[in-house]
DRENPA-3360 file (N, C-alpha, C; in nm, 2 decimals, always signed):
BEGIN
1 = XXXXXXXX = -3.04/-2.62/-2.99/-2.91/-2.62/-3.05/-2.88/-2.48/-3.11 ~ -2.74/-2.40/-3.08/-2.70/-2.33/-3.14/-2.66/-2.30/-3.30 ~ -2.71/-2.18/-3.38/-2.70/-2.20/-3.51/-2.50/-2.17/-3.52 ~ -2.46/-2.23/-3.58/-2.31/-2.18/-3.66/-2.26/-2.02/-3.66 ~ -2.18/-1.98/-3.63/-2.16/-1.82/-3.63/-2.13/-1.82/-3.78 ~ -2.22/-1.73/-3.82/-2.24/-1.66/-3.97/-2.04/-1.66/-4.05 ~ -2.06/-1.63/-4.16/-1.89/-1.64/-4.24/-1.85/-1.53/-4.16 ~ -1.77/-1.52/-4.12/-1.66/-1.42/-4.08/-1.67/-1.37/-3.93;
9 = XXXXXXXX = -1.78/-1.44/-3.87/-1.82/-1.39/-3.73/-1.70/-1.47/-3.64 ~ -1.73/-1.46/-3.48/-1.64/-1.52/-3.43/-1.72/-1.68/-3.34 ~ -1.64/-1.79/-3.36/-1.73/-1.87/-3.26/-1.71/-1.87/-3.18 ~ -1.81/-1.95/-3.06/-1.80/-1.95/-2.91/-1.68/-1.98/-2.88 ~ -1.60/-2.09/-2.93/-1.47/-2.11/-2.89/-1.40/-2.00/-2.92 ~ -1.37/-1.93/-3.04/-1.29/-1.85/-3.05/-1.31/-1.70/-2.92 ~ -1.45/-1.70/-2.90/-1.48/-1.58/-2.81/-1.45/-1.69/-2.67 ~ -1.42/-1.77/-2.64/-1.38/-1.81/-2.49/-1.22/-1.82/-2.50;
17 = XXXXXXXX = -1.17/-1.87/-2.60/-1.05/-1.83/-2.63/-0.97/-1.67/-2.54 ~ -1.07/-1.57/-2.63/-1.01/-1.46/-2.64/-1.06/-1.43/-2.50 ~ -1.19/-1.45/-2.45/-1.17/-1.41/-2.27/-1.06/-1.50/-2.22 ~ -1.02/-1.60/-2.20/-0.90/-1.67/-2.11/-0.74/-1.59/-2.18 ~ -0.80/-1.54/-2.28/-0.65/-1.49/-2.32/-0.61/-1.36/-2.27 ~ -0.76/-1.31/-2.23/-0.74/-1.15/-2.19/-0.77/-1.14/-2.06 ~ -0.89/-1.14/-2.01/-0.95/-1.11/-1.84/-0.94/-1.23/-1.78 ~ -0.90/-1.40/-1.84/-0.92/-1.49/-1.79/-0.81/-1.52/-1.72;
25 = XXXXXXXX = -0.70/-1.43/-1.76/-0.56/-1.45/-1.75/-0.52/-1.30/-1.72 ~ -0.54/-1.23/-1.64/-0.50/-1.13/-1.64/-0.39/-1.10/-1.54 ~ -0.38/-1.19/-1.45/-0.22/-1.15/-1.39/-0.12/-1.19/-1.43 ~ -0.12/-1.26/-1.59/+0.01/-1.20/-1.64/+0.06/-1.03/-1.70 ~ -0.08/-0.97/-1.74/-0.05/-0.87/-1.77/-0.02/-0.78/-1.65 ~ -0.09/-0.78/-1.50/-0.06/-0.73/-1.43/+0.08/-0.71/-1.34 ~ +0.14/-0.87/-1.33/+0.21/-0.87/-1.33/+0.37/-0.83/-1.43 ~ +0.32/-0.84/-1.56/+0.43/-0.77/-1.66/+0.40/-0.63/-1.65;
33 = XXXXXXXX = +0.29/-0.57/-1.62/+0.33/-0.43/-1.62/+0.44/-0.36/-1.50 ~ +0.36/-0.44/-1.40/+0.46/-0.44/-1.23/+0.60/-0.50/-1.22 ~ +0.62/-0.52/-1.36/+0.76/-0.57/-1.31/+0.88/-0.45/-1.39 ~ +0.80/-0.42/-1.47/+0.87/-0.29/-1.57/+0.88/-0.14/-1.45 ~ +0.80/-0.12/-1.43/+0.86/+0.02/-1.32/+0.70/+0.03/-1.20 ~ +0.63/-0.05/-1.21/+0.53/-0.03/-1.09/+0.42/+0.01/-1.13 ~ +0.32/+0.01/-1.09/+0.22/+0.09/-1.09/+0.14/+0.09/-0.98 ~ +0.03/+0.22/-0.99/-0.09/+0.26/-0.87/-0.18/+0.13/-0.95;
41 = XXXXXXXX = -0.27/+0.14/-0.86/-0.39/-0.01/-0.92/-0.47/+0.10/-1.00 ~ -0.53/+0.18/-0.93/-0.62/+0.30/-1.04/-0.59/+0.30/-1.18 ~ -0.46/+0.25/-1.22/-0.42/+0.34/-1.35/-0.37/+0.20/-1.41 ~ -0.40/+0.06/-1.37/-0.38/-0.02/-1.40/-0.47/-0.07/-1.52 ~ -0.61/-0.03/-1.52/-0.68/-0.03/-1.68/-0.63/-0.01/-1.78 ~ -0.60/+0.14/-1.73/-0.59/+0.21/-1.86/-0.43/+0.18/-1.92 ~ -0.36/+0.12/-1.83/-0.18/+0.05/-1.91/-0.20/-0.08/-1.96 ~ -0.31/-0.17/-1.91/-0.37/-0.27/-1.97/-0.41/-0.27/-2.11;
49 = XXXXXXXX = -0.49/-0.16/-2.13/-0.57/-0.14/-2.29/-0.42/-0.05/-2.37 ~ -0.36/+0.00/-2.29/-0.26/+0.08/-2.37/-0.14/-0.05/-2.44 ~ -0.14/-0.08/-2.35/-0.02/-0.24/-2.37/-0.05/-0.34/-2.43 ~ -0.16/-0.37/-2.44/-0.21/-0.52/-2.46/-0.35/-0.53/-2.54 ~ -0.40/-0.38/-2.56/-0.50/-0.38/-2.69/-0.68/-0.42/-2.59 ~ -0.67/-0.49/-2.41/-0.82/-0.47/-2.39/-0.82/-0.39/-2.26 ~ -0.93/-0.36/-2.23/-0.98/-0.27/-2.09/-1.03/-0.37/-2.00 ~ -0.98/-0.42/-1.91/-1.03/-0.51/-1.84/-1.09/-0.37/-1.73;
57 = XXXXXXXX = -1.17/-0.41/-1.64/-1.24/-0.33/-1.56/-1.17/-0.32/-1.45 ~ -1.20/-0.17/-1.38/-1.06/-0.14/-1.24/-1.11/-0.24/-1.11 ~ -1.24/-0.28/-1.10/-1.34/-0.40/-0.97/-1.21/-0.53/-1.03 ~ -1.16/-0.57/-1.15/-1.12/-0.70/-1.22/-1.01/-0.71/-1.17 ~ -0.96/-0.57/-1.19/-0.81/-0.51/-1.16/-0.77/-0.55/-1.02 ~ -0.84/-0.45/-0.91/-0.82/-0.46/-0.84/-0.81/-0.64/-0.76 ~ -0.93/-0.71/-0.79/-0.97/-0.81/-0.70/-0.81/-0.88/-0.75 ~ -0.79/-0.89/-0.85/-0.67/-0.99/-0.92/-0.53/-0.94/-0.87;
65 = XXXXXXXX = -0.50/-0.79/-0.86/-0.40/-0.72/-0.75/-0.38/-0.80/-0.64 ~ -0.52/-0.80/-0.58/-0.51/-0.83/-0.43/-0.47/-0.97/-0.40 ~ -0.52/-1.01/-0.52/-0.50/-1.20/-0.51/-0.33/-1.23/-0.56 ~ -0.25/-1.10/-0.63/-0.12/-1.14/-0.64/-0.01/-1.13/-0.52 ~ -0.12/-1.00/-0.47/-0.02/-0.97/-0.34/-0.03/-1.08/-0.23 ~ -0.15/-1.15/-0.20/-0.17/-1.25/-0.14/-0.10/-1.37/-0.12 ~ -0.07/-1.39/-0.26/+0.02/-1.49/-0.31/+0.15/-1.45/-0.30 ~ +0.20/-1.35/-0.29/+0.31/-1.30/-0.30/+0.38/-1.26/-0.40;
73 = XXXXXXXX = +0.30/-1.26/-0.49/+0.35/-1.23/-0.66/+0.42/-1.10/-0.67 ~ +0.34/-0.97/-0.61/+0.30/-0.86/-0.59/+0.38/-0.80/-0.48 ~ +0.49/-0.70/-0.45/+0.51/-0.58/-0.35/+0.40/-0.49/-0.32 ~ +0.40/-0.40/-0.22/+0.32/-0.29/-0.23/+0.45/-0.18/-0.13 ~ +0.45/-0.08/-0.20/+0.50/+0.03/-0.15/+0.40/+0.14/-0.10 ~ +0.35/+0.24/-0.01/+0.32/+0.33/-0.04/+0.36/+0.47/-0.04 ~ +0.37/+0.55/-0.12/+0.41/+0.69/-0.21/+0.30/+0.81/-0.13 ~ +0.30/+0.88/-0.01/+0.20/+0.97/+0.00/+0.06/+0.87/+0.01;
81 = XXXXXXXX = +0.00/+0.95/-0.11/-0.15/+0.89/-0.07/-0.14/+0.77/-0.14 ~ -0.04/+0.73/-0.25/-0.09/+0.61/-0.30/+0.05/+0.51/-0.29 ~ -0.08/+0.37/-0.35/+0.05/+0.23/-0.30/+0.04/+0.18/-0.43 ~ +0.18/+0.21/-0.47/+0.25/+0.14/-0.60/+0.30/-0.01/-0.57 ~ +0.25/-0.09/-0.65/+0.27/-0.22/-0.70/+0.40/-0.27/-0.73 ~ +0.49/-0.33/-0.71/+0.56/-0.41/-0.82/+0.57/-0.53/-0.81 ~ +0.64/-0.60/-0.92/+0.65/-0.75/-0.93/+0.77/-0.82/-0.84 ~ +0.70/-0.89/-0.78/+0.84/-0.97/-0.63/+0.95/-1.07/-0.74;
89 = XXXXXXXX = +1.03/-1.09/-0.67/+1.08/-1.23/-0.75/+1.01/-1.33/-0.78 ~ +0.95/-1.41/-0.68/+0.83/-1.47/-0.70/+0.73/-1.48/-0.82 ~ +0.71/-1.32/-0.84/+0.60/-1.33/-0.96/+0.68/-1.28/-1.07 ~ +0.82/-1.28/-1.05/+0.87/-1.24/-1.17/+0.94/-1.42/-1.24 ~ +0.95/-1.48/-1.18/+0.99/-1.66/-1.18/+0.83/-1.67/-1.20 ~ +0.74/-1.64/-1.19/+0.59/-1.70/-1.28/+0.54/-1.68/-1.39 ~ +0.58/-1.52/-1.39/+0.56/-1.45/-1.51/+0.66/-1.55/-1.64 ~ +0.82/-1.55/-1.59/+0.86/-1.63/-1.72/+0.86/-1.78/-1.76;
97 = XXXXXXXX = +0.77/-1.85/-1.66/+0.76/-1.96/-1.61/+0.63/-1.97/-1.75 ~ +0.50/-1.88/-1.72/+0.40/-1.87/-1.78/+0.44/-1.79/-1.95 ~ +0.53/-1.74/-1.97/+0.57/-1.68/-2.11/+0.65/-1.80/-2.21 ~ +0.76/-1.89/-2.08/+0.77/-2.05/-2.19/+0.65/-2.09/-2.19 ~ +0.60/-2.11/-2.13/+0.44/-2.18/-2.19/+0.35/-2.18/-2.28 ~ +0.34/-2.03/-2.26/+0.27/-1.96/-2.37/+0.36/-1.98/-2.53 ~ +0.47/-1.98/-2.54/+0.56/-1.97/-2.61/+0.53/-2.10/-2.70 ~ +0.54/-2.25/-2.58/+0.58/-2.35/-2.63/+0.49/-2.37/-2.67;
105 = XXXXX = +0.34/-2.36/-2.63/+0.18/-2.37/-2.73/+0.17/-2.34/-2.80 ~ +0.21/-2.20/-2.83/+0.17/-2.12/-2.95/+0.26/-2.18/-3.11 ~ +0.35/-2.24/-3.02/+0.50/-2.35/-3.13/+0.38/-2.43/-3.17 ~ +0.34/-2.52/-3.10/+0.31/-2.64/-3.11/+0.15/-2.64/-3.20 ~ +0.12/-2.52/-3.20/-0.06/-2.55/-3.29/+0.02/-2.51/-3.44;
% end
């Protein structure tokens, strides 16, 4: 049996909480950054931690890229050497699909 997280620590729930809020869920962030003006996947960490306060890792990044473009969430252009991202209609109708949601839970506790 697990002892109680000490006064002021965080508990398991609250730490499973905050992974599904951050890396558990990360193609909403990916997607809202790709729908504002694009991005390379390389540089998708560091607009993640800049925007949203965590660093998900670029292996995290990428695999979850690849799985929007799959789905169709996701365009890809490529620029020269690199392929800029943006958000399709598709993932722009999930993105606000998933932001009432988030909205209406966050009402509701």
């Amino acid at each position: 049996m697990k002892k109680p997280a000490p006064a002021g620590g965080d508990s398991q729930a609250f730490k499973r909480l905050e992974r599904l809020m951050t890396t558990g869920n990360l193609w909403l962030y990916i997607v809202s950054i790709c729908s504002r003006k694009g991005a390379h996947a390389y540089a998708l960490p560091e607009l993640v931690e800049k925007r949203f306060g965590f660093k998900p890792s670029r292996l995290m990044c990428y695999i979850v890229l690849y799985r929007l473009k799959a789905e169709g969430m996701i365009d890809s252009q490529s620029q020269g050497r690199r392929v800029y991202y943006r958000a399709s209609k598709y993932g722009m109708a999930q993105l606000a699909r998933a932001r009432t949601r988030i909205k209406l839970a966050a009402s509701s506790l």
